[in-house]
N, C-alpha and C positions, 0 to 999 in steps of 0.2 A: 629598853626600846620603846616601850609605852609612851613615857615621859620624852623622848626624843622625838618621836612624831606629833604629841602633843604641842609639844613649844614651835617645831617648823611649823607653826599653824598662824603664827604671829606675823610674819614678815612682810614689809613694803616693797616691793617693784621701783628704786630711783635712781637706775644706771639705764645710760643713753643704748640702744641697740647696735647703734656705731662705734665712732670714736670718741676718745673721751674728750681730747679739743673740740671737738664740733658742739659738747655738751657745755663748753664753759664759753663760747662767746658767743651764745643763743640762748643760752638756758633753756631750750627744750629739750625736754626725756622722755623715756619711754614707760609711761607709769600703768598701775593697774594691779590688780596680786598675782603673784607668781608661784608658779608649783607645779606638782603633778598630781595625779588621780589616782587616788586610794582606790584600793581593793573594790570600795560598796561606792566610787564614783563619787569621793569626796575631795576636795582641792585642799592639800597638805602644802603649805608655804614654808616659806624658808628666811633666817634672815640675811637682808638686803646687803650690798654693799653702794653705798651714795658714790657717785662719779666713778664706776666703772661697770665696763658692759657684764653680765651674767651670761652663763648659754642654758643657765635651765630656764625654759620657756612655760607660756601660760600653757594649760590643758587647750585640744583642739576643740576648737566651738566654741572659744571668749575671746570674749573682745574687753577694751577698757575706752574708756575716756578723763582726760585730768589737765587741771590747771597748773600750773607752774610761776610764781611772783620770784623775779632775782631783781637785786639791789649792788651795786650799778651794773647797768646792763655791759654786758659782755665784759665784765670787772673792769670797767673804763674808769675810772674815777670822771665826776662831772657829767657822766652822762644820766645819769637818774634810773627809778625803779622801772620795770615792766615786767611786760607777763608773756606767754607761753600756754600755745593748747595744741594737746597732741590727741592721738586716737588712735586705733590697731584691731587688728582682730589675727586670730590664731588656727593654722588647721594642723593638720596632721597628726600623727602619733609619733614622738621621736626614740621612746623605746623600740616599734615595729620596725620606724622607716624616717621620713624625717620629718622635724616639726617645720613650718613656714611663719611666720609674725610679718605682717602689711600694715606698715604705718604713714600717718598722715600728722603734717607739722608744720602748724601757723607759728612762724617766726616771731609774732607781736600782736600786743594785743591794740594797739594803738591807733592802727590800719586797719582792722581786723581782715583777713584773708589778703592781704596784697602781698604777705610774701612768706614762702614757706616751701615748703618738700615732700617727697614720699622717700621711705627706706624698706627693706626687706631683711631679715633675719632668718637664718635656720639654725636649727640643734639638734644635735642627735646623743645617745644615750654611748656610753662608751664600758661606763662598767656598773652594775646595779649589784652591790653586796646588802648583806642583813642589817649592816648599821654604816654606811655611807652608798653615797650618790658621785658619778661623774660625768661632765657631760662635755663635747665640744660643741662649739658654736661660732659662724662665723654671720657678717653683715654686710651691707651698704648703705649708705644713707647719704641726703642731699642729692637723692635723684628726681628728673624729673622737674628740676627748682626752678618757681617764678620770682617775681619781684626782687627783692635785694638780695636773696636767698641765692640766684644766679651769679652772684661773686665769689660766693665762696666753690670749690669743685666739688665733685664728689669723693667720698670718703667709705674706705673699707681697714676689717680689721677681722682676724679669729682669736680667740678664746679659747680655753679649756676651764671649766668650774666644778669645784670638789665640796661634795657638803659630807659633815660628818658628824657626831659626837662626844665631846670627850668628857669623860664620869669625872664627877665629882662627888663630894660628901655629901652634898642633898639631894642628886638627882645627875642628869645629866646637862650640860652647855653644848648646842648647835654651834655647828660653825661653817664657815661660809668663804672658802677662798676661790680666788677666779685671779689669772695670768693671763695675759695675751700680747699682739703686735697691730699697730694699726699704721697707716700710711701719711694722718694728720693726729695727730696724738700728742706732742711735744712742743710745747711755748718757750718761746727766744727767754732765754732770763737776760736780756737788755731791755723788758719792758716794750718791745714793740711792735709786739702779740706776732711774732712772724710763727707758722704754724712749719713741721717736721715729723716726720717719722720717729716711731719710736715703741720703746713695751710699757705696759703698767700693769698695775699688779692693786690688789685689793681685799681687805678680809673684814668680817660680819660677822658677829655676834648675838645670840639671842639670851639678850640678857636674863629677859625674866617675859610673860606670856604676852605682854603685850606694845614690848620694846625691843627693838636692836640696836646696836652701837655699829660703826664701821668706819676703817678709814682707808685709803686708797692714795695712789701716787702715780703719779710720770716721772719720768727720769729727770723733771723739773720744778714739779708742784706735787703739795700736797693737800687733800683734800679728807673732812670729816664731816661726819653727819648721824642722824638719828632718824629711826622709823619707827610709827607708833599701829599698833591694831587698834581698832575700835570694837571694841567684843559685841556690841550692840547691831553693829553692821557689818560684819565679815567681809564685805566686796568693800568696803571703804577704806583706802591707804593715804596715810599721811606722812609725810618725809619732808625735814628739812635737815641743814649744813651751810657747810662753808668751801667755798673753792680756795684754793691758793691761799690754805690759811697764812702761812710766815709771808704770805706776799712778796714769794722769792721773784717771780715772773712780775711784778704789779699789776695784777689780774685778781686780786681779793673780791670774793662776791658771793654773796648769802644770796640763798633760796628756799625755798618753799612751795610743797608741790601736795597738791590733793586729788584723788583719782577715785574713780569708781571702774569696777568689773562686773561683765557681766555674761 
């Protein structure tokens, strides 16, 4: 158990608070460290899963802010690099009662502030045993949207997310699964980016203290990626991946996202 809480100490925050379509033709996420509050009021993270939502939420009273660089934008082929800046802050207790995440999401960095959203999250605790976590979690996001952000609707989705342990001969491996349904989630695979309802599903690995592995899917794409700690700054997360890696959807599109909490 030692070594289990230990290593949840590493994990990046780089799954959208919505749906996971909304995450791949904007590339904004919802970044920042994720976890709950130790006993002595300490932030235990968890590893991440890239391109898909979590419901385990930041502790109440942090907030994050982070950059995000994706290559081609919204996987268009032709349309070039940009960037993504999101922000949030966290209340509540969702052990007690329920946690709430307010976030804010400049669609580009290009314009800077002409076009973008606000979203809302909650989570709440479902079962807390001595060597795993559960949690559910549902969202909306793309509320509220000005500038181009106003084309696309708004988007909802729940979640349920399982962290657990499983021993091995050195110690133990975290792991990190989350399932859910959202209402824009699922890319036309005719390449025509038409968005659909649908489920995905996701799991995360904590490889070793200051990396996770993860990878995740739609009933059309799939997606991998990596998280790294920075043992020298605790609140600093780093995550990048690939959307669509087989480029089943023609929506392929690498990202790169850096965050601070706080």
């Amino acid at each position: 158990m030692t070594r289990f809480l230990a290593i949840i100490g590493i994990a990046l925050a780089c799954a959208m608070p919505g749906s996971f379509a909304s995450a791949q033709p904007s590339g904004a996420s919802r970044e920042g460290p994720t976890g709950l509050s130790g006993a002595g009021g300490e932030i235990r993270r968890f590893p991440s899963i890239f391109g898909a939502a979590s419901a385990f939420p930041s502790p109440g009273g942090t907030g994050f802010v982070g950059l995000n660089y994706v290559n081609p934008r919204g996987g268009i082929a032709g349309e070039g690099p940009d960037g993504d800046f999101g922000a949030g802050y966290t209340i509540g207790n969702p052990i007690e009662n329920i946690s709430l995440t307010f976030g804010l999401s400049i669609t580009s960095l290009k314009d800077f502030g002409a076009d973008g959203s606000l979203s809302i999250s909650a989570a709440r605790a479902l079962v807390i045993a001595d060597r795993s976590l559960t949690f559910v979690g549902a969202s909306a996001s793309n509320l509220v949207a000005w500038g181009d952000a106003q084309l696309n609707p708004e988007a909802y989705s729940i979640y349920i997310s399982h962290l657990t342990a499983v021993p091995l001969a050195n110690g133990e491996l975290p792991v990190q699964v989350s399932a859910g349904y959202g209402d824009r989630i699922t890319l036309s695979e005719d390449g025509l980016g038409r968005i659909d309802e649908g489920a995905f599903v996701g799991i995360g690995l904590g490889v070793t203290e200051n990396l996770a592995v993860s990878l995740s899917a739609t009933e059309t794409q799939l997606n991998a990626g990596l998280g790294f700690g920075v043992p020298e700054f605790p609140n600093v997360s780093i995550g990048m991946g690939v959307f669509d890696v087989t480029d089943n959807v023609d929506r392929r599109q690498f990202s790169l996202s850096v965050s601070l909490g706080f």
